[in-house]
MIDOSE-1310 file (N, C-alpha, C; in nm, 2 decimals, decimal comma, always signed):
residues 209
xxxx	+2,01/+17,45/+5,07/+2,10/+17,56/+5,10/+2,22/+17,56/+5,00; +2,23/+17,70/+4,96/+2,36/+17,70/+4,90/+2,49/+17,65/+4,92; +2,55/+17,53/+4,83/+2,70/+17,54/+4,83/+2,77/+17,63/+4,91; +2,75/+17,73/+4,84/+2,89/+17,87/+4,93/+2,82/+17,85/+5,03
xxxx	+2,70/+17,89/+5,09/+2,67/+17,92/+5,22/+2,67/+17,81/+5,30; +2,68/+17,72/+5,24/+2,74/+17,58/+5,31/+2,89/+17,61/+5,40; +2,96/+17,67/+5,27/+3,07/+17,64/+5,29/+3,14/+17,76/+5,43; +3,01/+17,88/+5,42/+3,06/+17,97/+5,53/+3,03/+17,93/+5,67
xxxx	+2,92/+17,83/+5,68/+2,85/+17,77/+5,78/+2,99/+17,70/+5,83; +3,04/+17,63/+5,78/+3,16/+17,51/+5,81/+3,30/+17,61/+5,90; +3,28/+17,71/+5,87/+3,38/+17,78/+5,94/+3,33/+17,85/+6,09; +3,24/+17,84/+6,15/+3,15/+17,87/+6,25/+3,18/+17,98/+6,28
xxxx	+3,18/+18,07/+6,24/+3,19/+18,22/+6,22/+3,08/+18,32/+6,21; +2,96/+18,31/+6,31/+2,88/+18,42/+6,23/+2,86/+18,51/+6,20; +2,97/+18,59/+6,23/+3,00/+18,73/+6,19/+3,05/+18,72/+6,04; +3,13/+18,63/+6,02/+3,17/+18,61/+5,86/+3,05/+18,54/+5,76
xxxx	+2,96/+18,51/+5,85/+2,85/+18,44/+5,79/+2,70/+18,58/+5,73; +2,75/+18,64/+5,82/+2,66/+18,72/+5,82/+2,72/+18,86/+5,70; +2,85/+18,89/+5,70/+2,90/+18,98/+5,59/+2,85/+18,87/+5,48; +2,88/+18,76/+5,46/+2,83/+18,71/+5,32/+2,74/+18,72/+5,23
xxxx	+2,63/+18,69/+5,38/+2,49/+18,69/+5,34/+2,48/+18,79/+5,29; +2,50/+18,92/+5,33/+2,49/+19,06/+5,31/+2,59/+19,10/+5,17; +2,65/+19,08/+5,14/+2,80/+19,06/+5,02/+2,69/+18,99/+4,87; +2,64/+18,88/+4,90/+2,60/+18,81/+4,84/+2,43/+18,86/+4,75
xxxx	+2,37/+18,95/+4,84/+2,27/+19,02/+4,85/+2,26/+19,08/+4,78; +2,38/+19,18/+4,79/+2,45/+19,33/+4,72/+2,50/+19,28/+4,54; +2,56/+19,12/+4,59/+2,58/+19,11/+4,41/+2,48/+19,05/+4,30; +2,38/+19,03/+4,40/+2,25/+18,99/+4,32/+2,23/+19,13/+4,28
xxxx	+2,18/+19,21/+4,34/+2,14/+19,30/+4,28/+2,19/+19,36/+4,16; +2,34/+19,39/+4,17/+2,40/+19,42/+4,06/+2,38/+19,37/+3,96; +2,34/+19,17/+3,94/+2,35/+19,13/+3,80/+2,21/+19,13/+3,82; +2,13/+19,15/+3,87/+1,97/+19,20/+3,80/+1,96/+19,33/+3,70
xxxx	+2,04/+19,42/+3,80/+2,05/+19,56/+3,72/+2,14/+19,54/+3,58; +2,23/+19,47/+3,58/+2,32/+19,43/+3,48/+2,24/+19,34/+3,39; +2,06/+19,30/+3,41/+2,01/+19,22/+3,28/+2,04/+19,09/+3,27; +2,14/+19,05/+3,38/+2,15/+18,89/+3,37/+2,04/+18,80/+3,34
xxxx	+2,00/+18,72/+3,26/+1,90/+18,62/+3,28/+1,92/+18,52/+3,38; +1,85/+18,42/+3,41/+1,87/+18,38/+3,54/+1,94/+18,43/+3,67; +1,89/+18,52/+3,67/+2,03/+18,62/+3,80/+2,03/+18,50/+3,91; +1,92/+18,46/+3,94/+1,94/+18,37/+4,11/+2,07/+18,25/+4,09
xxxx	+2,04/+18,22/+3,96/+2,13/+18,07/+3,93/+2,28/+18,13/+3,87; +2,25/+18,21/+3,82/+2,46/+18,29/+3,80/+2,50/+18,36/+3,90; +2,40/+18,41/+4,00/+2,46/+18,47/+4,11/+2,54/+18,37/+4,24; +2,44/+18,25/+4,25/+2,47/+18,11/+4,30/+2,61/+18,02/+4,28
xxxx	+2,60/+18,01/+4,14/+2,74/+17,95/+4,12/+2,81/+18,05/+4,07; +2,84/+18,19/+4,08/+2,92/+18,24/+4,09/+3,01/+18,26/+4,21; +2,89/+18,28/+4,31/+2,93/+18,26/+4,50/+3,03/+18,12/+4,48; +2,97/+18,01/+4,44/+3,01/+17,91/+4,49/+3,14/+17,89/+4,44
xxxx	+3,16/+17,89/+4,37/+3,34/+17,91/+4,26/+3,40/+17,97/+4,35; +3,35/+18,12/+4,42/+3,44/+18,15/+4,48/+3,45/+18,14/+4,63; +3,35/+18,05/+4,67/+3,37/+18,00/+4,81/+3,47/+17,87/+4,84; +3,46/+17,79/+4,69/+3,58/+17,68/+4,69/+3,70/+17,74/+4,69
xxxx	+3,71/+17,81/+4,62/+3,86/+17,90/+4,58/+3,91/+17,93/+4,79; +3,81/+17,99/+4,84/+3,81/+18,07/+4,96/+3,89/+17,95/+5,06; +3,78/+17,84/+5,07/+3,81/+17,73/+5,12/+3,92/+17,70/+5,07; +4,00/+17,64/+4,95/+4,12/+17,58/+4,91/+4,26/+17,65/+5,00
xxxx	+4,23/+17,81/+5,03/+4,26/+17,89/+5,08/+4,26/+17,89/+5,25; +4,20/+17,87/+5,32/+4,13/+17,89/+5,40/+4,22/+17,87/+5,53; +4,21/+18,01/+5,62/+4,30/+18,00/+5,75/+4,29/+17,92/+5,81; +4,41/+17,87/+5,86/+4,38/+17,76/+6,02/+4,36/+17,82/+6,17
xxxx	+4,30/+17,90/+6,22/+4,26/+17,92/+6,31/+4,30/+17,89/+6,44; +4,34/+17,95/+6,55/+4,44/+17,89/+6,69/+4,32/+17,79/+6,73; +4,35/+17,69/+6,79/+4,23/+17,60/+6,86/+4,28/+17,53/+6,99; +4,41/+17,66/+7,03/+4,48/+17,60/+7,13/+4,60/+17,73/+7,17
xxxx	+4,60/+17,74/+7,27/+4,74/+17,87/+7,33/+4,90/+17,83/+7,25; +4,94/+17,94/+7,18/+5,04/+17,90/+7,15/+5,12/+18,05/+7,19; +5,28/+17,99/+7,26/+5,30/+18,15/+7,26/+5,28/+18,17/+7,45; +5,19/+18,12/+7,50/+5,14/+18,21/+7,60/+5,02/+18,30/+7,54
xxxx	+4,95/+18,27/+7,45/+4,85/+18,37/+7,39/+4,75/+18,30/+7,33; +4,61/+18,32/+7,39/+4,48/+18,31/+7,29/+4,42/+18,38/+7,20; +4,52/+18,37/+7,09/+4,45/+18,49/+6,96/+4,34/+18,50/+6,85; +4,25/+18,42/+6,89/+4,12/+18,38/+6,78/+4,02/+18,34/+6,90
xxxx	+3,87/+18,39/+6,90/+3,78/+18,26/+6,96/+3,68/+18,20/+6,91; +3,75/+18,13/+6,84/+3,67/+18,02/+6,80/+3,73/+17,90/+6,84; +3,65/+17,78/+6,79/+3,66/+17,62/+6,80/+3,64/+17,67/+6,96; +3,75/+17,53/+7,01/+3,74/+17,56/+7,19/+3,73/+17,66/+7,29
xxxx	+3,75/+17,78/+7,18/+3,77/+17,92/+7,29/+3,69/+18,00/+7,22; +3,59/+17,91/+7,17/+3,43/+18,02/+7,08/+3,34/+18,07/+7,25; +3,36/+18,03/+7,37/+3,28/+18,08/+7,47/+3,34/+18,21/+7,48; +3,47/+18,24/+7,44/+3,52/+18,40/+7,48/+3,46/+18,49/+7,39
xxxx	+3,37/+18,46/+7,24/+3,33/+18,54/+7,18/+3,18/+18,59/+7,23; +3,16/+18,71/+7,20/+3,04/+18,76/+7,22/+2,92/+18,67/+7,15; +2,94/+18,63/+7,07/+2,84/+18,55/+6,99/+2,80/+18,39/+7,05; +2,87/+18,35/+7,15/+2,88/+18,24/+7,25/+2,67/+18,27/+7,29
xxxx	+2,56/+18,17/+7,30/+2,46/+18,16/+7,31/+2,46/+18,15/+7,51; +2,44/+18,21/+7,53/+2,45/+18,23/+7,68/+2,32/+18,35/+7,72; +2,28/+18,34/+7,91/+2,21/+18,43/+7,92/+2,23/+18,53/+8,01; +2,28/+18,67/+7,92/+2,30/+18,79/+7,99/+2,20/+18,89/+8,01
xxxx	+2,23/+18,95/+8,17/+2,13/+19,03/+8,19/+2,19/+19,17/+8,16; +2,11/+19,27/+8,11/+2,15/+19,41/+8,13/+2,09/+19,53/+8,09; +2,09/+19,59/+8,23/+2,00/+19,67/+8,25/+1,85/+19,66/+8,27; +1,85/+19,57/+8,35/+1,71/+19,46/+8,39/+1,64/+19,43/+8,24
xxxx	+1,72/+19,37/+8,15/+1,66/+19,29/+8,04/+1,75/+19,21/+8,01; +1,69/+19,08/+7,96/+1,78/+18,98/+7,98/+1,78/+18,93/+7,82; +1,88/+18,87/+7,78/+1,94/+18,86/+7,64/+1,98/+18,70/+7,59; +2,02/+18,68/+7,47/+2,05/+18,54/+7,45/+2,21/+18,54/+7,44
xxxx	+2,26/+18,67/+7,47/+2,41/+18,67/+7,42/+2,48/+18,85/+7,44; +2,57/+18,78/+7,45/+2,68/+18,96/+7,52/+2,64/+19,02/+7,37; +2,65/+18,99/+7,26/+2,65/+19,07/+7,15/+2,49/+19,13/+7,14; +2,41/+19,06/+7,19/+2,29/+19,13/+7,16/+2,24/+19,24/+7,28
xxxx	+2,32/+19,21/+7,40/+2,29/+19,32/+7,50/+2,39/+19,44/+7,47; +2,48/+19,39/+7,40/+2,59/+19,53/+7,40/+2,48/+19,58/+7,25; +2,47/+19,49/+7,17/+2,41/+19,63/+7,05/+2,30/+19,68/+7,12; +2,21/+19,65/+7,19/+2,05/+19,68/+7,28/+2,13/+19,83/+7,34
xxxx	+2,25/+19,80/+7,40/+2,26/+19,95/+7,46/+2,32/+20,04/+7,42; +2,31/+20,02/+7,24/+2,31/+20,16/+7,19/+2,21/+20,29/+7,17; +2,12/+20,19/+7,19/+2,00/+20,33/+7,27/+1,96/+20,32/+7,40; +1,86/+20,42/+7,42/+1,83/+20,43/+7,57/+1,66/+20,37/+7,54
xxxx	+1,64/+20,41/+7,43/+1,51/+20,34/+7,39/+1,46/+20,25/+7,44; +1,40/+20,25/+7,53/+1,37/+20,07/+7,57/+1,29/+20,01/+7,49; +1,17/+20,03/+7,44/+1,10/+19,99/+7,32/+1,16/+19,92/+7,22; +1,30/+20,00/+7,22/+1,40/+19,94/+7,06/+1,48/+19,84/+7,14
xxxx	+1,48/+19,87/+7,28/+1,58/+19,76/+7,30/+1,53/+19,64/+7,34; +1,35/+19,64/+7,37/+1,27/+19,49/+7,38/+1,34/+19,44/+7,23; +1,37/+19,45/+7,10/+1,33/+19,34/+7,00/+1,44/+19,25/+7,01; +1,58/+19,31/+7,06/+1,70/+19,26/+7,10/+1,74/+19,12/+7,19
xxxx	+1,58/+19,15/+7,24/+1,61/+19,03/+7,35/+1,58/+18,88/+7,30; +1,51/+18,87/+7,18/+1,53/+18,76/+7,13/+1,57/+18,73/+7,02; +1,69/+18,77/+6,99/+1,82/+18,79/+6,89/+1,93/+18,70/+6,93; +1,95/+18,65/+6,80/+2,09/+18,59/+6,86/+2,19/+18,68/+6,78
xxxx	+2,37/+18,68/+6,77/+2,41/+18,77/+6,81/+2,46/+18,83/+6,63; +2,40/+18,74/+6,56/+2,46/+18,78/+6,44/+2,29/+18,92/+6,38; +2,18/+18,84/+6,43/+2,07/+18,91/+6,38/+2,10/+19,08/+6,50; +2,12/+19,04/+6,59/+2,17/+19,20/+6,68/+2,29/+19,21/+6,60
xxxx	+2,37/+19,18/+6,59/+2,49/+19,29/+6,53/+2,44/+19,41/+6,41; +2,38/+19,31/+6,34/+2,29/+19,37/+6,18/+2,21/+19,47/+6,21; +2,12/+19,43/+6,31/+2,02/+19,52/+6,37/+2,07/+19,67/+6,45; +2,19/+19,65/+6,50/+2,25/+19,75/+6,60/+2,28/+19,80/+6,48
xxxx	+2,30/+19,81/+6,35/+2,41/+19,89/+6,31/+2,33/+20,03/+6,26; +2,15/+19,99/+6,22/+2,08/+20,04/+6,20/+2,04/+20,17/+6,29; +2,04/+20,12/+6,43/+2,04/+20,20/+6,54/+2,08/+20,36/+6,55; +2,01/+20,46/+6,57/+2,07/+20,59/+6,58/+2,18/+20,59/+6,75
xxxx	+2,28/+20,63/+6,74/+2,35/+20,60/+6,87/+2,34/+20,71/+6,95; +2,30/+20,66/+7,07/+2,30/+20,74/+7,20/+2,41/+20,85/+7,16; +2,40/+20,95/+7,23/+2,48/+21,04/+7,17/+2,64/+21,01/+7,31; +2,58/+20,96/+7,41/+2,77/+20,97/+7,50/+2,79/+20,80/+7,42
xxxx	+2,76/+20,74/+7,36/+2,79/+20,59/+7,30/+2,92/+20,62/+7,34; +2,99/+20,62/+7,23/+3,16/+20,63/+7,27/+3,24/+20,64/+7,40; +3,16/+20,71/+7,47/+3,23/+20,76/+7,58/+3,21/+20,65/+7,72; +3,10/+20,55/+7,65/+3,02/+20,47/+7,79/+3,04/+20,30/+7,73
xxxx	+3,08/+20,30/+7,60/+3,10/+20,19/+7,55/+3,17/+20,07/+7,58; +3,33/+20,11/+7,61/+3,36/+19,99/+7,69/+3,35/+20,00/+7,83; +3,30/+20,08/+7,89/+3,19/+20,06/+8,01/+3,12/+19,93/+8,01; +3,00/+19,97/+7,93/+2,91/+19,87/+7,90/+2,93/+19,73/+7,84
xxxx	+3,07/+19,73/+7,79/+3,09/+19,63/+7,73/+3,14/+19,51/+7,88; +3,22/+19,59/+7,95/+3,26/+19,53/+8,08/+3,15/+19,45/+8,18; +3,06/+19,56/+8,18/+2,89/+19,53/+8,27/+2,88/+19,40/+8,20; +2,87/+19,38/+8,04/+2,82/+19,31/+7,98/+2,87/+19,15/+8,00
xxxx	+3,00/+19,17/+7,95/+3,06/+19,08/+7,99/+3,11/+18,97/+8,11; +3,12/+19,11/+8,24/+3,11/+19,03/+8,39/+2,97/+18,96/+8,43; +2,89/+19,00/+8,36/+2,77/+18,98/+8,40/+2,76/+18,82/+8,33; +2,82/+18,76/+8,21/+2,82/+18,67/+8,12/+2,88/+18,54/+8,21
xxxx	+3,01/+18,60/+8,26/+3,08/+18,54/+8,34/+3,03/+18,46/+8,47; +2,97/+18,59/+8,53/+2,94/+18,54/+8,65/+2,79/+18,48/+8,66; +2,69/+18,50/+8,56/+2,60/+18,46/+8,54/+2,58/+18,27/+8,48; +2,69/+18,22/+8,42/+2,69/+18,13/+8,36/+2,82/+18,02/+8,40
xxxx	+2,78/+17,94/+8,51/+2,90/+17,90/+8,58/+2,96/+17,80/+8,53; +2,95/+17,72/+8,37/+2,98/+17,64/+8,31/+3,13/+17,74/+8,22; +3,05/+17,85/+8,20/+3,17/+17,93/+8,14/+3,25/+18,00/+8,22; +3,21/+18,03/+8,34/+3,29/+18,08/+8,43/+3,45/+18,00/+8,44
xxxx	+3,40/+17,86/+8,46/+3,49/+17,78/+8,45/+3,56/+17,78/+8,34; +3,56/+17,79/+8,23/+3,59/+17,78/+8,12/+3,72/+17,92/+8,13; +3,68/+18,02/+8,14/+3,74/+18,13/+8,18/+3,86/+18,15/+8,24; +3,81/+18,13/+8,35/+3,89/+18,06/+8,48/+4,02/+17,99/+8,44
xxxx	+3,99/+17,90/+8,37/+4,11/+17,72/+8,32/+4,23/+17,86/+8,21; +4,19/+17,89/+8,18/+4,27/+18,00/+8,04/+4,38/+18,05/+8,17; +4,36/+18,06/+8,31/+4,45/+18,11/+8,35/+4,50/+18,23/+8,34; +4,67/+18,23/+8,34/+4,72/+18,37/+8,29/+4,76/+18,44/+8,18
xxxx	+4,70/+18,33/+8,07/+4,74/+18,36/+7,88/+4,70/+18,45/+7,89; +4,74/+18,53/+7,78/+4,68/+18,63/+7,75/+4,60/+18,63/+7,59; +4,49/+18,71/+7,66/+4,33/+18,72/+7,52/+4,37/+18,78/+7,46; +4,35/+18,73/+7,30/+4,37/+18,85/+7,21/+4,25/+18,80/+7,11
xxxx	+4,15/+18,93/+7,10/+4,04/+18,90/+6,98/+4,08/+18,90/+6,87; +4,16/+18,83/+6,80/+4,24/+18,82/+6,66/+4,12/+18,78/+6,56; +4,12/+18,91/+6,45/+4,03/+18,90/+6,39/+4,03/+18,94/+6,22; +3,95/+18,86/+6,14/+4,02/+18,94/+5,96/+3,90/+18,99/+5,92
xxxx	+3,83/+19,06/+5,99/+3,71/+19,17/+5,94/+3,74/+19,30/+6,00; +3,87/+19,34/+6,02/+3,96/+19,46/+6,02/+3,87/+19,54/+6,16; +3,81/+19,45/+6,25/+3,83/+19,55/+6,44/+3,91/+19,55/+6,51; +3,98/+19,66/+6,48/+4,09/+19,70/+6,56/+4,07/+19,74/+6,71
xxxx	+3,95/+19,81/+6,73/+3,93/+19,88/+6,87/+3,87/+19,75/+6,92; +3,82/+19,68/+6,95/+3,76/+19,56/+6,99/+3,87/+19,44/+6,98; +3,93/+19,43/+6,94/+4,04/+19,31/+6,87/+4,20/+19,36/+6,82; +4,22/+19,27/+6,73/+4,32/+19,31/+6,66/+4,31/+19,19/+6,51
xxxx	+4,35/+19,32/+6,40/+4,37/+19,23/+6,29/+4,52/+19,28/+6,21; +4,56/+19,18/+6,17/+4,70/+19,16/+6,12/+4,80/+19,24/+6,21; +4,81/+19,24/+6,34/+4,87/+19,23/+6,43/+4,87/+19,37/+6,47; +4,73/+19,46/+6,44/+4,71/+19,61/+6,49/+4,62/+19,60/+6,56
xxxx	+4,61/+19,68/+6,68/+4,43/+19,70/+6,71/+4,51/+19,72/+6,88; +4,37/+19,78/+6,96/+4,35/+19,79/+7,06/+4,31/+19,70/+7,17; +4,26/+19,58/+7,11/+4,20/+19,44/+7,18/+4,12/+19,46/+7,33; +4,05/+19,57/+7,30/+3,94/+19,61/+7,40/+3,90/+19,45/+7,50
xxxx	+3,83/+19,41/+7,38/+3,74/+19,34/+7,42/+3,84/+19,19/+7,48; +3,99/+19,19/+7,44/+4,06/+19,08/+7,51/+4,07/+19,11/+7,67; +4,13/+19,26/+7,65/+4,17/+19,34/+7,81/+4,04/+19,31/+7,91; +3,89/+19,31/+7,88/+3,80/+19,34/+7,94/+3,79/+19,14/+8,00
xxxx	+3,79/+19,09/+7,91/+3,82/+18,92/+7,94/+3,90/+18,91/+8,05; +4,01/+18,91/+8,04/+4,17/+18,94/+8,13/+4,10/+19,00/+8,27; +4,06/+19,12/+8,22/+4,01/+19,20/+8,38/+3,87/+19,09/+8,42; +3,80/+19,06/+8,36/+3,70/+18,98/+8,43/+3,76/+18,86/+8,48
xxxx	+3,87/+18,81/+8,39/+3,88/+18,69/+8,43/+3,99/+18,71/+8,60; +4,00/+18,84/+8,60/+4,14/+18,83/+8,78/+4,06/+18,82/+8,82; +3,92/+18,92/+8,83/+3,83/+18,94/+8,93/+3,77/+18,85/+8,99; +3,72/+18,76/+8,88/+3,67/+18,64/+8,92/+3,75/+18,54/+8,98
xxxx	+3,87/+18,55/+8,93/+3,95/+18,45/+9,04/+4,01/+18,53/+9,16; +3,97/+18,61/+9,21/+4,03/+18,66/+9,36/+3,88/+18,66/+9,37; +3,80/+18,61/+9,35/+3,67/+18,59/+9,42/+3,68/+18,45/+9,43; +3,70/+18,36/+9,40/+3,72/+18,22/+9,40/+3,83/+18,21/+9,49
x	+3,92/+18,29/+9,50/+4,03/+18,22/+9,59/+3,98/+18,29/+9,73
C-alpha cells in the first residue's frame, strides 16, 4: 500500500479516505494525458510528498468534551458517526451502517437498494451519489435520517449506552469537507445530523428512566 494512503488510513476517517482515493484517481489521469512516463510511480510520490506535508500539518481532533460540546466524531466518539459498523434496519432491509441505509433511501428502487446492504459506509456514500434522487428526497430527508438513526440506537445496546453516557453535551458534526447541512465546518452549518443525536439521545433516556 501506498505511503500517502497509509498515511490517510492513520487518520480514521473514511470519508477523507475516500475523497483521496477519488482526488488521487483524478490526478493520475491528468499526468497520463500530460505524457508522463511512468505516470503510476510520479503520480505515487507525488501523493506521498504531499501527504507528509498534510501530516506535518495535521489537525488534532476533539477526543474528549471540551466546552460542554462534542464537536468532531471520531477517536472515542467515532460511534456518533454514520460510518460507525453497526446493524441498522430500514424499511424492512437491514444494513451494515446508518450511512448505507440513509444513501439506500435515496430511491424507492428496491432492486437498487438490495446492493446497499452489503456496503460499508464509505463504498455507500460513493455509490449513493450516483443515485438518481427520489424526487420528495429533500423534503423526507432528515425524516429518514432520524428513522435511521433511532433505529441505530435502539437497535444496538452497546451504543445505546455509549449515547446515553454523553449526557447533556451538546453534538456537533464538526467537519473540514465543507457539510454544512448535516454538520458544521469552520463554525457554519446547520448540524442536522448533531440535533437528530440530541433528539435520539432524550428519547432514549425518558425511556430508560
Amino acid at each position: 500500500m501506498a505511503d500517502w494512503l497509509n498515511n490517510i488510513k492513520s487518520f480514521g476517517d473514511p470519508q477523507l479516505e475516500l475523497r483521496a482515493v477519488k482526488l488521487f484517481d483524478e490526478f493520475k489521469q491528468i499526468v497520463i494525458k500530460a505524457g508522463v512516463q511512468n505516470y503510476d510511480e510520479y503520480a505515487e510520490n507525488l501523493f506521498d510528498r504531499i501527504m507528509h506535508l498534510f501530516k506535518s500539518t495535521e489537525r488534532v481532533y476533539t477526543v474528549g468534551p471540551h466546552d460542554g460540546v462534542i464537536d468532531s466524531f471520531f477517536a472515542k466518539y467515532r460511534f456518533l458517526s454514520n460510518f460507525e459498523p453497526c446493524t441498522v434496519v430500514y424499511d424492512g432491509m437491514t444494513y451494515s451502517c446508518s450511512e448505507a441505509a440513509y444513501q439506500a433511501a435515496k430511491t424507492t428502487d428496491v432492486s437498487l437498494r438490495i446492493a446497499f446492504t452489503t456496503m460499508n459506509g464509505s463504498k455507500a456514500k460513493y455509490a449513493g451519489q450516483k443515485l438518481t434522487l427520489r424526487p420528495d428526497w429533500n423534503e423526507v430527508k432528515v425524516d429518514v435520517m432520524y428513522e435511521i438513526v433511532k433505529d441505530k440506537f435502539s437497535r444496538n445496546p452497546e451504543l445505546r449506552v455509549k449515547l446515553l453516557n454523553t449526557g447533556n453535551i451538546e453534538l456537533i458534526e464538526g467537519n473540514y469537507w465543507g457539510d454544512k447541512f448535516w454538520g458544521v465546518c469552520n463554525g457554519v452549518g446547520e448540524n442536522h445530523l448533531g440535533k437528530i443525536l440530541m433528539r435520539v439521545r432524550k428519547e432514549l433516556s425518558e425511556i430508560r428512566d
